[in-house]
Structures are given as C-alpha cells and as structure tokens.
N, C-alpha and C positions, 0 to 999 in steps of 0.2 A: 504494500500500500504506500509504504514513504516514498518507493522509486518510483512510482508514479504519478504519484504527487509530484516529485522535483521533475518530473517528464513536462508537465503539465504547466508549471512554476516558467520552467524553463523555455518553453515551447513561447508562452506568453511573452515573456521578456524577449525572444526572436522577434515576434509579431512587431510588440512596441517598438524593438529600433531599429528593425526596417522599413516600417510606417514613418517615422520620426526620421532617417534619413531620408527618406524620397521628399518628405516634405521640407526638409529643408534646402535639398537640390533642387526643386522645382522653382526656386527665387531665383536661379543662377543661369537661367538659360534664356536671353532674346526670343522670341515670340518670330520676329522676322527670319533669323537665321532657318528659327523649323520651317516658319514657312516657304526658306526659298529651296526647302527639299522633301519635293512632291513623288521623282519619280526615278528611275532607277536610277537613268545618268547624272543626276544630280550630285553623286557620291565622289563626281570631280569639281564641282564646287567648291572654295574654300569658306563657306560656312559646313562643307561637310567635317572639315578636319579641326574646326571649331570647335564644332558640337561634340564630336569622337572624342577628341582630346579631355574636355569637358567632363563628361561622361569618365573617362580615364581616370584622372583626377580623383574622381567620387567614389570608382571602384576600389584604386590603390591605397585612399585616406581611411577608407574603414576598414578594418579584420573582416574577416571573413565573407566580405561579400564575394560574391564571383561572379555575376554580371550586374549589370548596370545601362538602362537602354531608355528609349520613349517611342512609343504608340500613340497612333491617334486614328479617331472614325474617318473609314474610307469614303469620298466623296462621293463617290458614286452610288457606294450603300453603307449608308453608317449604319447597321446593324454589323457590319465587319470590321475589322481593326487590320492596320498596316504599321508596318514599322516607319520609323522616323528614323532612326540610329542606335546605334548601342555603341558601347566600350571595348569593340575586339577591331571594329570594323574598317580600321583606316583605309584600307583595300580590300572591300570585299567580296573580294575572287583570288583571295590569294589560295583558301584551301581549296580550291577549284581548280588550278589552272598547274599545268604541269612542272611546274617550279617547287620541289619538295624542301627548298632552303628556305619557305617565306610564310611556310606552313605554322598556323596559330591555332597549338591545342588549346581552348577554351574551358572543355567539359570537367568535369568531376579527373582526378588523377586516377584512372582505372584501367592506363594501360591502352588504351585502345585509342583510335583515331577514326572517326565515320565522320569526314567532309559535308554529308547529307544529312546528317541526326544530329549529338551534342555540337559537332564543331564546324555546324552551317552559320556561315557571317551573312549579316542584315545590309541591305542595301534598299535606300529609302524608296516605300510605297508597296516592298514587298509583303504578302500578306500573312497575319500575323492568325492563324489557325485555328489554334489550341489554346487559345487565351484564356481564361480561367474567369467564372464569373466575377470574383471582386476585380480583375481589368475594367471591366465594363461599368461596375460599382464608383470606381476610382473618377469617372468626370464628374461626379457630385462632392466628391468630396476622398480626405485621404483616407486609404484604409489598409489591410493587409488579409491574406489569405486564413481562413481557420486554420490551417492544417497544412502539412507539406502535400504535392502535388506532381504530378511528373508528367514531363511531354517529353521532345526530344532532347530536351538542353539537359534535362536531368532533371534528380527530385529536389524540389525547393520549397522555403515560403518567401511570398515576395509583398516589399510594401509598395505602395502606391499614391502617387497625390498629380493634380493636376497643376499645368502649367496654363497658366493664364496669362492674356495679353493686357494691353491699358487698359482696356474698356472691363477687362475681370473677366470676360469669357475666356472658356477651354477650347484649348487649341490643340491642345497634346496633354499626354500623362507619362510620366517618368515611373520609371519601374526600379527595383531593389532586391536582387536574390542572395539569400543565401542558403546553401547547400544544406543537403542532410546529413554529410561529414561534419561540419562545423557544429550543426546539433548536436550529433554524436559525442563529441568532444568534449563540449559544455556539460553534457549529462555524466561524463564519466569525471569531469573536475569540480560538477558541482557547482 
C-alpha cells in the first residue's frame, strides 16, 4: 500500500511540473514566428531554427524531460492537430535520409533506432495523430495527462498550456514529456 501510494504521490508531482513547465515556456515563444510555419518547407525558414533552438533550450534546462514540441488545430480541420516544431528537429530529415552521421536518436535509450516510430522528427504542418485527449484539452487552458501514455515516441506524461498571441487567442500549445524511465527513477529514490 505505501508503494503505491509514493507511485501515486509521485506520479502527481510529474503531472504538476510538466504542467508548470509548459506553462511557463509558452510566454517564451513569438506568436508570428509559429505563424510563419505553416507547412513543410517552412523548416528552412529561420524562425524555424528559432523556435527548435527554443524548444532546445527548454528540453536541456529541465531533468528529465525528453521532448519538448508545439501543436496547433489544423486549418483545414481543427478537429486534427499538426505539429509546429519540437526540440530534435533542426533538420528534419536527417533520420530519413541516407546520411547515418546526422542521425538523432531521440527515443527512450532502449537500444534501438526506428526513423519511422520513437525517432520520427517533426516538420511543420505534419500531422500530429495520436494526440492524447488532454492535447486537445490544452487550448482552454494548461493541463497535463492523468496517466503515462504511449504512441510512437514512447510512454510519457506530458504537460500542456497554450500559446497565445496579443489579442490572448490560441494559436498553438506547447507540449512537455517526460518518460516512464524518469518515473521509474523517482519511485525507486523516493
């Protein structure tokens, strides 16, 4: 019962401070930048290497997080979500393309390397699938997942808060993972 309890304890404390980072990164990012990347080739824009770097920044300032990205409602059909950018992406074809020196394992450290599953890089407008209800939660307001989750990137819980322009509308939402190793960890130090 007590290990479950600190499962529980601890689980929550994940929630809160990757809730509480996203929302404090979501003050940090230009409004215009996201918007001048709409669509794939935008990724050679230099608000793309902005925002990545950015994004960078956020990942490598906090422990354990292991990505760090923003989504926003596809225009065409906002009941879908596309990405905007994440934290791996400076070239996002590098795990793509036959160059194996430029290759960025991303995923959980398990050894393995799937270009197409954990260590697919985002390129803006690409569609974002598997998005987990609190994403779609997240343009009302910040929140984080109940529970870890898993798609292809791996199992995570992730926080969430919206990025708003001058007028206060949502324009995008920043996202916050961290892994089920980092949980792991926590539980076994307590």
């Amino acid at each position: 019962g007590l290990y479950e309890n600190t499962k529980r304890v601890n689980l929550e404390r994940v929630r809160e401070r990757v809730q509480s980072i996203a929302a404090t990164a979501a003050f940090q990012f230009d409004t215009n930048d996201l918007n001048a990347l709409r669509v794939e080739k935008d990724w050679q824009k230099p608000e793309w290497a902005k925002v990545v770097n950015q994004l960078k920044e956020i990942r490598e300032s906090n422990p354990g997080v292991l990505y760090a990205y923003i989504f926003r409602k596809s225009k065409t059909d906002p009941s879908k979500l596309e990405f905007v950018s994440d934290s791996h992406s400076l070239n996002p074809y590098a795990n793509l393309d036959n160059d194996p020196t430029n290759d960025i394992n991303i995923g959980p450290d398990d050894g393995k390397f799937d270009p197409y599953g954990e260590e697919l890089l985002q390129w803006p407008g690409q569609p974002y699938d598997s998005a987990p209800k609190e994403a779609y939660e997240a343009f009302a307001g910040p929140t984080s997942n109940q529970d870890f989750y898993t798609d292809k990137w791996g199992t995570v819980v992730s926080g969430y808060a919206p990025i708003r322009d001058s007028k206060g509308d949502v324009t995008a939402v920043i996202a916050v993972d961290i892994d089920a190793q980092a949980f792991g960890r926590l539980n076994q130090n307590g």
